[in-house]
Steps between C-alpha positions, in 0.01 A plus 500: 500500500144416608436805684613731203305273283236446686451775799302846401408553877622803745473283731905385614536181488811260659695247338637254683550148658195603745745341815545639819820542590688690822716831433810313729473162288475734136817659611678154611379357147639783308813525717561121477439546099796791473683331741536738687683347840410773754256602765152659358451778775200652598517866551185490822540883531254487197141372416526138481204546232332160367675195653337282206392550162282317213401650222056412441540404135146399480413801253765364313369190430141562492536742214770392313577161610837562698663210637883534645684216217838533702495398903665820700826347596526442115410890441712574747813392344399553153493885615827496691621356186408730279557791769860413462502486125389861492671633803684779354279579202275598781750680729632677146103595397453674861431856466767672696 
């Protein structure tokens, strides 16, 4: 709500918790969260890509004040929650 409040800039700006945080440990988070009980392969006939990521959400907060109010574990769930609330709206909306 800040940014479209608040935000008149071209320049993109992230929103975020501003952590760093490994691809491999995301993916054991998330799969942990679904509970998903098998193996997370990685397919190394492709570009491994970034091994980390953080979003800078300095912008953020220098123009509009941004600070993350929920931790990521928190955000995490909260979205696999509400992922599974809207599961099959979203499959049913998808364009065929």
């Amino acid at each position: 709500m800040l940014a479209t409040e608040h935000y008149l800039d071209v320049e993109p700006v992230n929103i975020g918790a501003g952590m760093e945080i490994s691809i491999g440990d995301l993916a054991a988070r998330l799969a942990e969260k679904m509970g998903y009980g098998g193996r997370v392969v990685w397919d190394t006939s492709k570009p491994n890509g970034q091994p980390r990521r953080m979003l800078d959400v300095t912008r953020a907060r220098e123009r509009f004040g941004f600070r993350a109010m929920i931790d990521f574990e928190e955000g995490l769930a909260e979205t696999v929650t509400w992922w599974r609330e809207n599961k099959q709206r979203i499959v049913d909306d998808e364009p065929a």
